[in-house]
N, C-alpha and C positions, 0 to 999 in steps of 0.2 A: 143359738145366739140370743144373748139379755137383748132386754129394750136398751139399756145401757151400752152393748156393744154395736146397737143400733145407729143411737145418738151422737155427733161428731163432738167430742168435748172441746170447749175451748182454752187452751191453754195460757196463764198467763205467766207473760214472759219473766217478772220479777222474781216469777221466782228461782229461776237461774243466780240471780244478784244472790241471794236468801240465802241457796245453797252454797256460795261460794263464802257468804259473811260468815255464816255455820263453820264451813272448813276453816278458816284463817283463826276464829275461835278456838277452836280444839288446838291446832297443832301450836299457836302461842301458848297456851298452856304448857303444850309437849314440852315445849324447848323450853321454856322459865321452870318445869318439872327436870328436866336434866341438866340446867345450869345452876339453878337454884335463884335465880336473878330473873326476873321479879320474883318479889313473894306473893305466896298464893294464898288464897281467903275464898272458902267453900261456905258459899251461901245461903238460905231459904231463896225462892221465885221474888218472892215478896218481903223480901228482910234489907235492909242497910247498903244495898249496893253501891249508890251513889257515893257514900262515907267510905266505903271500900277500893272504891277507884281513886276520888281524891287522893287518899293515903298511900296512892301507888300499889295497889296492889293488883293483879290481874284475878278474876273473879269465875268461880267454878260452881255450877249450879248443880245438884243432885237430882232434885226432881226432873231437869232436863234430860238427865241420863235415867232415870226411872221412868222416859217415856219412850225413852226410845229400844228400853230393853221391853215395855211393850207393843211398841209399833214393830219391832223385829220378831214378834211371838218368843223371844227367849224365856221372859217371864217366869212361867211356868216349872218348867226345867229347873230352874233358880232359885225358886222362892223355899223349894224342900231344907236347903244346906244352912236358911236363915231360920228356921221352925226348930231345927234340928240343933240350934244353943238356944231354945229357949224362945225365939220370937214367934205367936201367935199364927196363925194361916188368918186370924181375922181381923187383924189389924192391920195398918195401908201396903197394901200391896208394892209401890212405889218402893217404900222402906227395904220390903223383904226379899224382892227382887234385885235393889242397889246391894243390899248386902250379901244376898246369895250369890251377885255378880262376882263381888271382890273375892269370897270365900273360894269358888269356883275358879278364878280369875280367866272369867269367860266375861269380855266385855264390846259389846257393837264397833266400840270406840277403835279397838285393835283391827277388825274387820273395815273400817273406814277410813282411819288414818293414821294405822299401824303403833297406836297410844296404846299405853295402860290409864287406869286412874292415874290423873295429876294429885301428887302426896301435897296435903294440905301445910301450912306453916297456920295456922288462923282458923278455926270456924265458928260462922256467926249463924245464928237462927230468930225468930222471929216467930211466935206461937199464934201471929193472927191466922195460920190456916189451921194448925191445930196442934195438940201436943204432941204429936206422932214425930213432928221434925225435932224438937228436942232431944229427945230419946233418940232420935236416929243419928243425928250429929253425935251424940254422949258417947254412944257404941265406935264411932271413929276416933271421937277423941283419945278415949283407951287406946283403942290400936295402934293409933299413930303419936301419942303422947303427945298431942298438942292441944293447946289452950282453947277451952270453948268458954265462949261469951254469946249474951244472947238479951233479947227484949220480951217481955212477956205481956202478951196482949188482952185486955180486957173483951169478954163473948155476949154475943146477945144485947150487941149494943142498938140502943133506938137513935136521937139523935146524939150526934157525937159533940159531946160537952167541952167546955174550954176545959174542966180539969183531966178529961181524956187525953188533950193532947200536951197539957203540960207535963203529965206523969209518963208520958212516950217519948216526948220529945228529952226529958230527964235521963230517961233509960239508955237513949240514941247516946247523947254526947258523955253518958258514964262508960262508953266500949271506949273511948278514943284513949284511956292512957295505954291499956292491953294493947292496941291499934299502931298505938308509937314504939313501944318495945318491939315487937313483931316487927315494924317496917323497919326501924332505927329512922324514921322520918318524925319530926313534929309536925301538926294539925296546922292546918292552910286554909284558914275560913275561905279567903278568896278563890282556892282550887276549887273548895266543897263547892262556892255560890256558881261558878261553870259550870260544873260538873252536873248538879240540879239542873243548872238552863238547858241543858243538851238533853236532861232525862226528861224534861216537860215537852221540850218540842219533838220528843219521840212519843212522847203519850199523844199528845194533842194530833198527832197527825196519825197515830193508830186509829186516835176517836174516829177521827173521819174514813179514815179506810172501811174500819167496820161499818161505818151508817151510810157507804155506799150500799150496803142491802137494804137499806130503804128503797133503793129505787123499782119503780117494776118494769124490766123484769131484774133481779140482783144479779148483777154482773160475776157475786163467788158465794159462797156457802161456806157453813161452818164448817167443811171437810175440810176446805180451801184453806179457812181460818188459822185452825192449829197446825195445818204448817207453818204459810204467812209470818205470825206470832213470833217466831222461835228468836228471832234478833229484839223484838221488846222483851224477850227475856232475859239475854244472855246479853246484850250487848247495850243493853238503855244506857245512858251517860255516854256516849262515843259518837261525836260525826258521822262515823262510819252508818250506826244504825238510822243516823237523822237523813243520810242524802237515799239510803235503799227504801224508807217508807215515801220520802219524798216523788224518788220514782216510779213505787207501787199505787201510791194513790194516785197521781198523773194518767199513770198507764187504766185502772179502772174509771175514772173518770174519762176517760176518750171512749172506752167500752158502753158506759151508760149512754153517751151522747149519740154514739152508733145501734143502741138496743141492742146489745147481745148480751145473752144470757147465760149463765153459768147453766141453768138447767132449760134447756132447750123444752118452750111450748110450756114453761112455767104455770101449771092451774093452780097449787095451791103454796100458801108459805108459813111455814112452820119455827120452832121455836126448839133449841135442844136446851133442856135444865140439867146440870149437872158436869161429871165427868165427860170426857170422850169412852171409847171402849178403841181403847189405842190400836190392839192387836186387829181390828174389825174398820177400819176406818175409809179403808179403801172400799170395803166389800157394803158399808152403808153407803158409802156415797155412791155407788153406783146401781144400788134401789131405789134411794130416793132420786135419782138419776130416770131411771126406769120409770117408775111411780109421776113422774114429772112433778115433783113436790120439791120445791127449793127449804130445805133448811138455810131460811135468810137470816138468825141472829141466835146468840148462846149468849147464857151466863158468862160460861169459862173463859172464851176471847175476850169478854170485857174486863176479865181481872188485872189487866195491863194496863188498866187507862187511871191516870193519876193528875186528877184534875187540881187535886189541890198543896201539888211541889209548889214552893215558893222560892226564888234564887235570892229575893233580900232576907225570908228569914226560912234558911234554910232545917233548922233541925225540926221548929213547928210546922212547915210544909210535908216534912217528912214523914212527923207523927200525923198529922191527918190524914197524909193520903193511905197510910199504911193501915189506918183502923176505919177508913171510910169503905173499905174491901168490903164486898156483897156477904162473903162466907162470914165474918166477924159480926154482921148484921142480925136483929132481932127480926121475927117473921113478918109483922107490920110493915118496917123497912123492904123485907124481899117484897111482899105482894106487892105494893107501890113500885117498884122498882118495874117489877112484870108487868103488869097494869101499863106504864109509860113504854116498857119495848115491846108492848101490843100497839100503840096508838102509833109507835113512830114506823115500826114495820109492819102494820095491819095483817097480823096475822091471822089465820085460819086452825091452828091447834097449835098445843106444846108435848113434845117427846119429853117426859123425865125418865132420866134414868136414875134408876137404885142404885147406886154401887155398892157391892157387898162390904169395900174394906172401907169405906171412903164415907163414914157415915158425916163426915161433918161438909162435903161438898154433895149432900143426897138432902132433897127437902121435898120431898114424897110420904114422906111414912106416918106426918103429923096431921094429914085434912087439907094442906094447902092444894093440892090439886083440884079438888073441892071446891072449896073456897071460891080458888079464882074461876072455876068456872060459873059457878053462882052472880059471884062479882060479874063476870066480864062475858059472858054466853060461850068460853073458848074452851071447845073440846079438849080433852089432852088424853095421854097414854103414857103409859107408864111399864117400861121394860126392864128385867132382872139382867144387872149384869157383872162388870167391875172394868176398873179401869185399865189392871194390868193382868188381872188372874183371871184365862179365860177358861180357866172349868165351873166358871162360876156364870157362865155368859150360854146360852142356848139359841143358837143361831138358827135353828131348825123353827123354837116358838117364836123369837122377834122378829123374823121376814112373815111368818105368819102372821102374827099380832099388828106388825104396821100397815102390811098390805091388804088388813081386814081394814086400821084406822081411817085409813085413806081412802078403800072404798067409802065409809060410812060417811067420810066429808063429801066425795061425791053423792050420793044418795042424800046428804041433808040438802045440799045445793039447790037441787033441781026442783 
């Protein structure tokens, strides 16, 4: 028996809600996929959503199902049939998994609620996480002979410039004539400015969900997290998603007031940089479980938080929030960034992880690790893995490697 199997976990209930928002998600797709009413717009995590819903469209995220084809371990399996026309084994996994999916037509989705792929009429991209989504959209376009439209985002941004966002916010409202064809609807500034409010007051109350790990002891972990997440994915702009954070933060905040702990006997608290290792998610958390080490704050759950939607001017709210993203940022901006979720969660180390395919969500390989521990006296560690390809992940060296880290935090302690 693990220390893990030891420890009583505390379950929160919200995420029942989660799971049930998840399900009504797919299968509205299903049926607007076999009536053809709504039409459907396959998006980037971080592309045009809110202009997507406005315009009536029901909205289909890829990388959502490139995660879940690694939290399922299919991945693997998969990824040979998309190398096999030609796409790289080292380029994003997410990509060659989604499309080894379709090729195979082996998808979670049918195993969960009896779907295929929803056939797209629209897809839109957004290259602030990296050009890997462009090319991956391009490859469906072909297949499915629909129109791709897309925003391209300026990298290695320091501060975000007024002609940053004019030249984004340009690009947003150049999809909308493409956007009225496809829907046979014209553009509804007032839908859009709704639309926006509903997706901020889903941000603003993610912010706060996550900065319940400030508290000590954190009431959830980053394992916690990227489930949590999955409706400021799929579902920002919708009420639906604004009353289930509503209830999750409720529900953790009664949790802080009572001290219970997502990781029972909590000694140390830690930081994850990077990707998840999706296929292994369950089996970290329940070392760092073991370990009594709360992983209290990530990068990745913060990629959701969009401070700067505006619902009066909604296409400039949109372009800042969409290039103010951490991954678009220049390395000055990330240290600072880290720097402040040391102070506000008083951390003791940071996990980064490598991801093999994933170089532009991996900030390990340049000195920053270094760096901030120079800056800031905080230990860190650094593990080989990927986010969806786990032949590329060594489970045998990373329980060793963290379970040395965390002795050593012990041993500096004392």
């Amino acid at each position: 028996m693990t220390e893990a199997d030891k420890t009583k976990r505390k379950p929160i209930e919200a995420t029942k809600t989660c799971r049930r928002l998840m399900a009504d998600h797919f299968r509205e797709l299903d049926e607007a996929a076999r009536s053809g009413a709504p039409k459907i717009a396959w998006c980037t995590s971080v592309g045009p959503a809110e202009l997507l819903r406005a315009m009536g469209f029901l909205v289909y995220f890829p990388e959502n199902h490139g995660a879940m084809l690694g939290s399922t371990r299919m991945a693997a399996d998969l990824i040979p049939a998309a190398n096999a026309i030609g796409y790289s084994p080292d380029i994003c996994s997410y990509l060659t998994s989604d499309i080894g999916s379709y090729l195979r037509g082996e998808t979670p989705l049918k195993t969960a609620y009896g779907m295929d792929l929803p056939r797209p009429d629209v897809l839109v991209y957004n290259t602030n996480q990296c050009r890997d989504v462009q090319d991956w959209f391009a490859w469906y376009a072909r297949e499915f002979q629909a129109p791709l439209v897309g925003i391209h985002t300026q990298r290695g941004v320091g501060p975000v410039m007024k002609s940053h966002v004019e030249d984004q916010a340009a690009q947003i409202r150049a999809l909308i004539p493409t956007l009225e064809e496809v829907s046979g609807r014209k553009f509804d500034l007032d839908r859009l400015k709704e639309t926006v409010a509903e997706s901020l007051a889903v941000t603003r109350l993610w912010r706060a969900v996550l900065e319940c790990g400030a508290a000590r002891p954190s009431p959830l972990t980053f394992f916690d997290a990227c489930i949590l997440m999955g409706p400021a994915v799929v579902a920002r702009g919708t009420r639906e998603a604004t009353v289930y954070y509503e209830q999750l933060l409720a529900e953790l905040r009664e949790k802080i007031g009572n001290r219970e702990a997502a990781v029972e006997g909590e000694r140390f608290r830690l930081y994850w940089e990077g990707m998840p290792v999706w296929g292994r998610l369950r089996a970290l958390s329940d070392l760092f479980l073991g370990l009594k080490s709360g992983v209290v704050a990530s990068t990745y759950c913060n990629s959701w938080i969009f401070d700067a939607l505006d619902p009066d001017q909604p296409f400039e709210g949109m372009a800042r929030a969409y290039i103010e993203l951490f991954i678009v940022r220049n390395d000055d901006f990330k240290e600072d960034y880290i720097a402040r979720m040391h102070d506000l969660y008083k951390l003791d180390g940071i996990i980064y992880h490598d991801a093999k395919t994933c170089p532009n969500n991996t900030n390990s390989r340049y000195g920053m690790p270094q760096r901030l521990e120079e800056r800031l006296g905080l230990p860190s560690l650094t593990i080989n893995g990927d986010l969806n390809d786990l032949r590329c992940y060594s489970e045998e060296q990373s329980v060793t490697n963290i379970e040395a880290f965390v002795e050593q935090l012990a041993d500096d302690r004392v």
